[in-house]
C-alpha positions in Angstrom: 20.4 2.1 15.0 17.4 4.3 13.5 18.0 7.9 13.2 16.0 9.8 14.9 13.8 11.1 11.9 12.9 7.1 11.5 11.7 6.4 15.3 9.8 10.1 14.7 7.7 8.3 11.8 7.2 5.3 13.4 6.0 7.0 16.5 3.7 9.5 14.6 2.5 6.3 13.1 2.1 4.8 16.3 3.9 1.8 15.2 7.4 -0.5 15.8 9.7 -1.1 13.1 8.6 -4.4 12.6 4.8 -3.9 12.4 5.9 -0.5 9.7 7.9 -3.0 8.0 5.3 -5.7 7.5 2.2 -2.8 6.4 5.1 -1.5 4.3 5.7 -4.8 2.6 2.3 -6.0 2.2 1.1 -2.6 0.7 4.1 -3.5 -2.1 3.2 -7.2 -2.5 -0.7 -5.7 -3.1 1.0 -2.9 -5.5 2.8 -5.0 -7.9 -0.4 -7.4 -8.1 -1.9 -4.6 -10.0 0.6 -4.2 -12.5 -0.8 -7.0 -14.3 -3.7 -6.2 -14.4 -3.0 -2.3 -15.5 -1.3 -3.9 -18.3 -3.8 -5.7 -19.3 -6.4 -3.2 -19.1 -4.2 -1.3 -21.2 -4.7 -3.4 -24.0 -8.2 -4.2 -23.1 -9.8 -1.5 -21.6 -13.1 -3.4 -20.9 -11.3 -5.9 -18.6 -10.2 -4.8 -14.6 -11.9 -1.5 -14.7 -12.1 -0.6 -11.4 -9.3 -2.9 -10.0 -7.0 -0.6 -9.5 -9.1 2.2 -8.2 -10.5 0.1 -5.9 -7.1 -2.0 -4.4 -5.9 1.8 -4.0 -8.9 2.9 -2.1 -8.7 0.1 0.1 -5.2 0.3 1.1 -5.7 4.3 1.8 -9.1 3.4 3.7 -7.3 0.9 5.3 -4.4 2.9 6.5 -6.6 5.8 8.0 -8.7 3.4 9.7 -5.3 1.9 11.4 -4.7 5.8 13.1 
């Protein structure tokens, strides 16, 4: 069913389909939580600073700690 450029990703990340699927989702989920917050730090800068920075750090950190 996956081409064979999919099961090459999921291999190189060392990973099934369903465990990429679920890092995949839950990196979105954690994503679109910020968007609030960018907005409102848009309007008032002084509010979630370093939210973003930091969720984004994490979820890199994160991902290199999983290889």
């Amino acid at each position: 069913m996956l081409s064979k450029e999919c099961k090459l990703h999921l291999e190189k990340a060392g990973e099934t389909g369903l465990e990429h699927m679920c890092y995949a989702f839950k990196t979105a989920a954690r994503l679109q939580l910020l968007v609030p917050a960018l907005l409102i730090h848009g309007l008032a800068p002084r509010l979630f600073t370093n939210t973003a920075s930091n969720v984004m750090k994490d979820i890199l950190k994160d991902r290199k700690n999983d290889k």
